[in-house]
N, C-alpha and C positions, 0 to 999 in steps of 0.2 A: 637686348640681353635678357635672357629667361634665368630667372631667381626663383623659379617653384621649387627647386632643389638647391640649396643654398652648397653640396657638395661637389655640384660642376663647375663650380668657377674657384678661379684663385683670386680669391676677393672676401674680405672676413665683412660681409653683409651687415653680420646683426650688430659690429662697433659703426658701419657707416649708417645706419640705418638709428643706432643712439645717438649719434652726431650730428647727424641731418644731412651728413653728403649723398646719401641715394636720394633723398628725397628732393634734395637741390638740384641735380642732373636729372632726377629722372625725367624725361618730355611727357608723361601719363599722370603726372604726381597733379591733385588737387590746384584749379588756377582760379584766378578770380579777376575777372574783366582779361579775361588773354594769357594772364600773369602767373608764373608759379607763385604761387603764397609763399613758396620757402624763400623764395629768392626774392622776393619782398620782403620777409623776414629780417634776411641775412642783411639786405643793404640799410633797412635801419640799425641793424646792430654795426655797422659799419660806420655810420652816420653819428652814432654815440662813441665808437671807437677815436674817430675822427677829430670829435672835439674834447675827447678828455685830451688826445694825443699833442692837439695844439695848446692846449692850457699848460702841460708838460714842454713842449719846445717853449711857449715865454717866459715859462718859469725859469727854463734853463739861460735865456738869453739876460734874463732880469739879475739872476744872481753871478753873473761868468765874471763879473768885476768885484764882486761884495764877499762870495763864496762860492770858491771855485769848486772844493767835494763835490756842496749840494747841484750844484750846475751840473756838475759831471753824472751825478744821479740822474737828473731829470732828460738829461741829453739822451742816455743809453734806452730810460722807458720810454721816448716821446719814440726814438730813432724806432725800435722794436714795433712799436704799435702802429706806426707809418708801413713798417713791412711786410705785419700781417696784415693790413688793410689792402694792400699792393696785392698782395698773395689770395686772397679771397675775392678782390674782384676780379681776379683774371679769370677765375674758376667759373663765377658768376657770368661773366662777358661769356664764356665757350664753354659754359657747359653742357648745349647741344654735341659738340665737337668731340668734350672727354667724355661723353654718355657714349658715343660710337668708337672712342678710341677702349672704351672697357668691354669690347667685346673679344679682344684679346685674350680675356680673361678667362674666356669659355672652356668648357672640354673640349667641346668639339671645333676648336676655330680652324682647326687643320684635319686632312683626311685619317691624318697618324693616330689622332688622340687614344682611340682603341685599345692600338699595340701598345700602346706605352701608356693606361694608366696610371702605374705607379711613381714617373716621374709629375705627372698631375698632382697627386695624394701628397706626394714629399715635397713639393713648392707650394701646395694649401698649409700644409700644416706647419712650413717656415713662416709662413705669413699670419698666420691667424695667432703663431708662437709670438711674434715681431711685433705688431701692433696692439695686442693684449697687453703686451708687456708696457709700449711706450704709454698708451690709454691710463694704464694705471698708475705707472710713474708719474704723469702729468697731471691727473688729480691728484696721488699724494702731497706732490710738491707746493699745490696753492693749498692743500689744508695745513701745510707746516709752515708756509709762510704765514696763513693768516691765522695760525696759534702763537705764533713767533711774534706777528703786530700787537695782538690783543696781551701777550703776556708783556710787551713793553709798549703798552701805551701808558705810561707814568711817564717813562722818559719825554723830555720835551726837547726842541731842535731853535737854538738861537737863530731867528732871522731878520735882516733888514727891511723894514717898512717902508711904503714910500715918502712918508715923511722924515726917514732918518733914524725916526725908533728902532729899536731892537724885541719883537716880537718873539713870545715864547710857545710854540706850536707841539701840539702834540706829535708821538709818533704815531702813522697809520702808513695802511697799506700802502699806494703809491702819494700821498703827501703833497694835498691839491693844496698846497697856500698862497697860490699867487692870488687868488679871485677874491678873497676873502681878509677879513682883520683875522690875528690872532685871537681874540674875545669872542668875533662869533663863530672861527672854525672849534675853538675848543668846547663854548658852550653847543654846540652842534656836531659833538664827534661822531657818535653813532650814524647820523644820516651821511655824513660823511666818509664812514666805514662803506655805508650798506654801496653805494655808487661806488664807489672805488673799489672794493672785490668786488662787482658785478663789471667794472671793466678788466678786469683779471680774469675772472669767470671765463667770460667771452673771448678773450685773450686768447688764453688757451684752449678755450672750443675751437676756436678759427687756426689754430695752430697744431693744433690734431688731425684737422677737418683736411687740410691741405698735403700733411705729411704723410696720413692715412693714401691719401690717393693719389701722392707721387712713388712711395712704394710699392702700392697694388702694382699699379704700371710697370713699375720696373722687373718686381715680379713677374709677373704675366708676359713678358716679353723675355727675359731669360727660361722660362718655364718652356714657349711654345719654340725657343732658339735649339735647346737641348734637345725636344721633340725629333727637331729638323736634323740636328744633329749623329744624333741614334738610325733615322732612315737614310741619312747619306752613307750611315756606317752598314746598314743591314742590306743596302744595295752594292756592296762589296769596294767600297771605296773609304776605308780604315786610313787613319793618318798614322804614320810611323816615321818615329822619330831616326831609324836609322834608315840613310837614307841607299844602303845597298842594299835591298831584302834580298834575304836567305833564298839559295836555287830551289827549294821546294815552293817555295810561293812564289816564285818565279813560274815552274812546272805546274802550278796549279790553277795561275790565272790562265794559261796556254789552250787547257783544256778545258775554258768554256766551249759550252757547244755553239754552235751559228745561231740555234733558234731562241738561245738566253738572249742575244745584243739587244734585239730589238726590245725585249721586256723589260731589259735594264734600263735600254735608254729612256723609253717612256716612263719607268719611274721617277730616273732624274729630274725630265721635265717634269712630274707632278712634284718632286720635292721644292725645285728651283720654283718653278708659281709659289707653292705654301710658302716659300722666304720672302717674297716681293709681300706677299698679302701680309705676312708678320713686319716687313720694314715698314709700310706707310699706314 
């Protein structure tokens, strides 16, 4: 896929390219010993996802009999972060695969693209509209939630010990106290913060990172559908909804001449290839 012009493709670049998805797919992107570095990158951050994710499911399984809220909290964050980890290695396992399924993306991935740039232009700029928007919601959302921890970290959260105490825990971001006493999670809130929004962080990188490039796709495939669309129509084969047409188009398709069929037919068949190459 050529990105020297970042306006031939329906693909908003410069957010995949802040997020590290181009850099993860790309096959050309910097390796070390074979390796993409991004996707070495990504599977340690995986790897940290992983086990906050498990500390969270036994926290849940610890309190499902003691306190059920708190369990019910920890269930939803362990469950979440198990399906962005799902969701980012599959990206990782084939992203040779979606490197060549983003060629879709292109202007030119069909003969048509020419005639119909500006259905091009008007599915780039639903897209670059679309994912700018999600991009930004998704970091406000972790700076409100982590203004929203830090202005209630005074509150504290009664929990059972495994001795039977009742342990008094601060509030914070996602609320690691199974590993830890009360005494040294509170005496150690701060480091405790800083790991916990950096698995939130990451959270939501990986959940940008994936949503970002299941829309492209879809984009990119309704964009070059329409394409195909417009040339089945400009080769005189209109869908109409009624299904008598009027005797002047009747009389009108009569008097194609002999030397059109052939021209026509050959377009169909280039249309009908440009759709097989858009299906697979």
């Amino acid at each position: 896929m050529d990105i020297r012009n970042e306006k031939n493709n329906v693909f908003n670049i410069k957010v995949a390219k802040l997020i590290g998805l181009y850099q993860l797919v790309n096959p050309n992107t910097v390796k070390f010993r074979g390796r993409n570095i991004y996707r070495i990158g990504f599977a340690c951050i995986l790897v940290y996802q992983g086990l906050v994710s498990v500390i969270l499911a036994l926290s849940c399984l610890y309190n499902w009999t003691v306190n059920i809220p708190i369990s019910i909290d920890f269930f939803w964050k362990s469950n979440n972060g198990f399906f962005v980890i799902y969701k980012v290695w599959i990206v990782i396992c084939h992203s040779d695969d979606i490197w060549n399924c983003l060629s879709i993306t292109r202007f030119g991935f069909t003969s048509f693209s020419d005639q119909y740039r500006h259905i091009l232009d008007h599915w780039r700029e639903r897209l670059l509209w679309l994912t700018n928007i999600y991009g930004i919601n998704i970091v406000m959302t972790i700076f409100l939630f982590v203004d929203i921890t830090l202005a209630s970290s005074d509150n504290v959260s009664p929990v059972k010990n495994y001795d039977g105490s009742i342990g008094d825990y601060g509030q914070n971001v996602v609320n690691l106290y199974f590993i830890v006493s009360d005494e040294t999670y509170n005496s150690h809130y701060y480091m405790f913060f800083l790991a916990e929004i950096l698995f939130v962080f990451l959270w939501g990188l990986s959940l940008l990172m994936f949503d970002v490039l299941l829309v492209t796709l879809c984009f990119g495939v309704c964009c070059q559908m329409q394409i195909i669309c417009c040339a089945f129509e400009s080769a005189g084969h209109k869908p109409h909804r009624d299904t008598h047409p009027p005797n002047d188009m009747q009389d009108e398709n009569k008097k194609i001449p002999p030397n059109e069929h052939d021209s026509i037919y050959n377009e169909l068949k280039k249309i009908i290839m440009e759709h097989q190459a858009v299906m697979e």
